[in-house]
Each structure stands twice: as C-alpha cells, then as structure tokens.
N, C-alpha and C positions, 0 to 999 in steps of 0.2 A: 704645758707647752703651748695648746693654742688658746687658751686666756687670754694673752695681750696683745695679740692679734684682733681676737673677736671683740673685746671691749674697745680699740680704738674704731675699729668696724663699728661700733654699733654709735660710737660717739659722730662719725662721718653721715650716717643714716640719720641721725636725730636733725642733723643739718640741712637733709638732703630727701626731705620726706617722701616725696613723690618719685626718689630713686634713676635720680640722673646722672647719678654719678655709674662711672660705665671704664671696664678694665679696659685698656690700652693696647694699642698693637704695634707691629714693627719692631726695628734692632733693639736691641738693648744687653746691658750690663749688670751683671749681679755682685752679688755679697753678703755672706751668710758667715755666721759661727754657731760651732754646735755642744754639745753635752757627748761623748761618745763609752758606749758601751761596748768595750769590748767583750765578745765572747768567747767562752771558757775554749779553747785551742788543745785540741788533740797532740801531743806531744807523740810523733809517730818514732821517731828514731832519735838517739844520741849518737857520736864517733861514731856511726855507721851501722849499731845494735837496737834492732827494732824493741819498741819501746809501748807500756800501754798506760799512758800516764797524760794530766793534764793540766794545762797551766792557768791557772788563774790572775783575771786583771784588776786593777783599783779602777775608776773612772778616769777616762781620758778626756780632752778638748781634739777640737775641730777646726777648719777653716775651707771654705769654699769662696769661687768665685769663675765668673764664664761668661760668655757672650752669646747672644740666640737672636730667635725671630720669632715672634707670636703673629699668628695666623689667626683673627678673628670673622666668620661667621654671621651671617645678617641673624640666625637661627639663634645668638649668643654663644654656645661651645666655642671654646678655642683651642689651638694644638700649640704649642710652642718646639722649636729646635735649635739646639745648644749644645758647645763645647765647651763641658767644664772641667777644669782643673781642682782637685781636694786634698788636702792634707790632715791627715789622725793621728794621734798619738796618744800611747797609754801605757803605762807602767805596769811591769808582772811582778805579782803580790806572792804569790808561791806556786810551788808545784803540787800535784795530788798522785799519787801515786800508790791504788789501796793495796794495804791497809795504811800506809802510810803519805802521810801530809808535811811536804819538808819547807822550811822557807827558799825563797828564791827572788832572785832580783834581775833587773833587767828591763828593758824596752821594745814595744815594738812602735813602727813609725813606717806610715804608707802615705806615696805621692800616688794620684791617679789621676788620671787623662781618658771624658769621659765622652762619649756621645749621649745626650739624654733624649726622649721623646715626652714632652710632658702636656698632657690634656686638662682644660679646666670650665668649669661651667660658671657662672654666672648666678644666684641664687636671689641679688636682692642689692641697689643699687652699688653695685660693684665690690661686695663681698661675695665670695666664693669657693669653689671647693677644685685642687686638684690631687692629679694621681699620674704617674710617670714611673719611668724606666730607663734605664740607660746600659751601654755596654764599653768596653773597653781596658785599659792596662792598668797593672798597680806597679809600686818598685815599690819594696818590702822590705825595710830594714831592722833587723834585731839580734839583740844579744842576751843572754842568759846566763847566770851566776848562780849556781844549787849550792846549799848548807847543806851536807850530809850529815853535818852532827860535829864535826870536827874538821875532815878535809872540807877544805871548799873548793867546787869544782866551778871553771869559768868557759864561757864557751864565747870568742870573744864577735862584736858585728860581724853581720856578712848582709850580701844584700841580692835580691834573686826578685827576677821581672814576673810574672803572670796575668793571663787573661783574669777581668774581675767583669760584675756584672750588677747589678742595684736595682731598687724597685722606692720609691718615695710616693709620699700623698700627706695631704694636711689642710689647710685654711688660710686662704689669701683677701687682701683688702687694696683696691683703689685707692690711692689719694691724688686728686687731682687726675691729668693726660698724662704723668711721668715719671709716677712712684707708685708703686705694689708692695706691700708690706705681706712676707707670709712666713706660714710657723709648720709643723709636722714633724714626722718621723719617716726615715730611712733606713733600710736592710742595704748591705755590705759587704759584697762577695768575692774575695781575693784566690777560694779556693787556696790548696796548700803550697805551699814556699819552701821550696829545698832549699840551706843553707849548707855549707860545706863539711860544718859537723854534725849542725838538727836538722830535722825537717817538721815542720810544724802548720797550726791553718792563720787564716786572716776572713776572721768576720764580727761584724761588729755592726749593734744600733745605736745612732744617733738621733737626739733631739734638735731640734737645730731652728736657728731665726736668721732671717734674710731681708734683701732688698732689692729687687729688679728698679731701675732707673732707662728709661726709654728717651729714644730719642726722636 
C-alpha cells in the first residue's frame, strides 16, 4: 500500500537532490479510493431476539473526497483541517453462529461526514509522514438474507444514522506547489446500527490512495 507512493517519492528525490522540494500549504481538495476491510460485525439481535452470532464480509471498495487547509510551520510540522465526505461498501459473505456457519447474503454500505485533524512532518525533500483523526456521522445501510438450509430468511434495507469516529496515518509525497500524492491505512468507527429488524456493528480497515491538489 505505501509502495507506490514511496517509489514515486523517491523517483522526485533523485531529481531534487539537495531536497527542495517542500509540501505545500493552504486550501485544498482531495480524492482517494480505497481497498476496504470490513470487519467481522457482531450480529447482536434479529426480529427483536437477542442474538450471539457474527457476520462475515468479502472485501469491499471505498471512495473519499473533502476540502481542508494545511497550516505549515517555519519548524516543517504541519496540521491540516478538513471536511471529508466517504463512502464503503461491502458485501456479507455468511453468518457464524457456533457451532454453526450458515451462508448469507446482503450488503452493507455507509456515507460519512467527517471532521478530520491530520498532522504531518516532513522527512526529506517533501516526502513525508502523517497521522490524523477525525469525528463525525455515518448513515448505514444494509440488508441481510440467511440460508437456514432450506427456509430462507430475508431481512430487507433499512438505514439508521450514528456518531462514527476514525483514526488514519501513512506516507505522503510532494510534487510540485500543488499535488501531494499519499498512501495508508484507516480504522473505521460506525459503532452499532439499529435497524428495524437487526441490530448489528459498522467498522472496517481500509487501504486507500489519494490526492490532495492546492490552490
């Protein structure tokens, strides 16, 4: 994941030996897409019948994208601040529910609206490293379809708001005054989602690659 980040970083450095090339600051615009892992989700209740079971995902995709302000530092450190918008999604592969393992189908899929804080430092002509956090809402929607062997039970969309909350860091690269090329990983906090027949959780890591453009 940060490979091709650090390789065109290094390709920019080879250019740029004496390390003038130097991260950017002010408004800017983003654009990421990601790899998204969803994680195994506590299956807490069906129809209203508390439940101790758990549902499993296949890999999902991602998409990000926000507007901020980086705040650079005579020191190098910088802060940046951003409201980004993110959408995930990922398909449920089965239920687990020991001793038994049933199949199962269905979707989950979350819009979020984030505040992020994200810090980054400077390490060597405008490759670098950061690390951030962010808080705010998700809208949660999914559906579920169990195989019991014969009946098949359906539980159909529904969709339920929650506080969510994130934590990301990774490997970023200058090119030029007004492109930053960066790569990392992200934690994914929806916390649990009552839907009107399940109740179930929303978290998930993604890998993800981006583009901040300044202006």
């Amino acid at each position: 994941m940060m490979t091709g980040p650090a390789i065109l970083c290094a390709a920019v450095l080879a250019t740029d030996p004496v390390g003038q090339q130097q991260a950017p600051d002010g408004l800017y615009v983003k654009f990421a897409g990601s790899l998204v892992s969803q994680q195994d989700a506590a299956l807490l209740s069906v129809g209203g019948v508390p439940l101790s079971a758990t549902l499993d995902f296949d890999v999902g995709y991602g998409a990000q994208g926000g507007v901020g302000y980086t705040f650079v530092w005579e020191s190098g450190p910088s802060v940046s601040l951003e409201f980004e918008y993110s959408f995930r999604t990922a398909d449920i592969d089965e239920l687990s529910a020991p001793p038994l393992t049933l199949p199962a189908t269905g979707q989950n899929e979350s819009h979020s609206l984030m505040f992020n804080v994200i810090g980054s430092i400077d390490i060597a002509g405008g490759f670098g490293l950061y690390a951030g956090g962010g808080i705010g809402v998700a809208i949660t929607n999914s559906d579920l379809t169990i195989d019991l062997g014969g009946p098949i039970v359906s539980f159909p969309g529904d969709t339920d708001t929650t506080l969510a909350w994130q934590v990301m860091g990774g490997v970023q690269c200058a090119f030029g005054a007004h492109l930053v090329l960066y790569g990392g990983v992200r934690y994914f906090d929806a916390g649990t989602v009552v839907f009107e027949t399940f109740q179930s959780e929303n978290k998930s890591v993604s890998v993800e690659l981006g583009l901040r453009v300044y202006f």
